[in-house]
Phi, psi and omega in degrees: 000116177290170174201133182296119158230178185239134165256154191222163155301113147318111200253162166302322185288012231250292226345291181318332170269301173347293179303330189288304171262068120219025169271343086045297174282308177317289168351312212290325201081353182255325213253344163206167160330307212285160203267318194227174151280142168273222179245182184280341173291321190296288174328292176315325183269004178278343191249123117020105178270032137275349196231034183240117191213150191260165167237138193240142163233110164067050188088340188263150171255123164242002164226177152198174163181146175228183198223097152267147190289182163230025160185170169263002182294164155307307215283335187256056169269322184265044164226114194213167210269120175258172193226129147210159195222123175228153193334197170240323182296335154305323194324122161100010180255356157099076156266341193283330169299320198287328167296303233259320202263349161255336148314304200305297182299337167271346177273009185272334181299315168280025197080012177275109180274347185221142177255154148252101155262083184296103187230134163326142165275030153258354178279091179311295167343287163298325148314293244259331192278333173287326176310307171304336184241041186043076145283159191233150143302090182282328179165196211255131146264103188317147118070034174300323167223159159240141204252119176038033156090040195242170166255124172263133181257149170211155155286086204298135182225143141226186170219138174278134174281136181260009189239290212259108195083005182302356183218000000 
């Protein structure tokens, strides 16, 4: 079911739904490590606050996606990590695309030349939707964490900005 949406700036007042899909992602066991959602300090101080943004349909938040960095060195100041998350009640309306191809364009606004995602390889979806906004494979990293005592492979994906550091 398509649906009109609006992307927006993610406000602190987000939060409560925000947290809701990504407690959501967190369930599934595909889309990330962490074990519990974190509190909104914890969060907050984990995202780029220039790069954060909902997708609203008739009021409701039904995405989100974000940028954390991937190191505090300087020299990685335009490399940052992407996040994206959509309802579950959502899944299959391409809210996570109208997210991701809108993440691109404000972090090149803010200067982010490479994008990054470390995605399980059973989350297809989610391969395939980075894939589709021209992420690349660099590759597989084997046995990187381990999740309830299981060892996890995830998939390294970026993307180089054609814009933003380009000079």
């Amino acid at each position: 079911m398509k649906r009109d949406i609006v992307i927006d700036k993610m406000h602190r007042e987000d939060w409560g739904q925000v947290r809701e899909i990504y407690r959501g992602g967190v369930a599934t066991g595909q889309a990330t490590f962490e074990k519990e959602t974190p509190s909104w300090e914890k969060w907050d101080q984990s995202y780029t606050s220039e790069c954060r943004l909902v997708a609203r349909a008739k009021g409701e938040i039904v995405g989100w996606a974000a940028l954390s960095p991937v190191s505090s060195r300087c020299v990685y100041g335009g490399v940052a990590e992407t996040s994206v998350y959509v309802r579950q009640s959502c899944v299959g309306d391409e809210i996570g695309g109208i997210l991701l191809a809108s993440l691109i364009i404000v972090s090149e606004a803010h200067g982010y030349w490479t994008l990054q995602a470390g995605i399980f390889p059973e989350n297809e979806a989610s391969l395939n939707l980075h894939l589709k906004h021209g992420f690349r494979e660099v590759g597989r990293r084997e046995r990187i964490g381990k999740m309830d005592g299981v060892w996890r492979d995830t998939i390294l994906l970026e993307r180089r900005s054609e814009i933003a550091g380009a000079s």
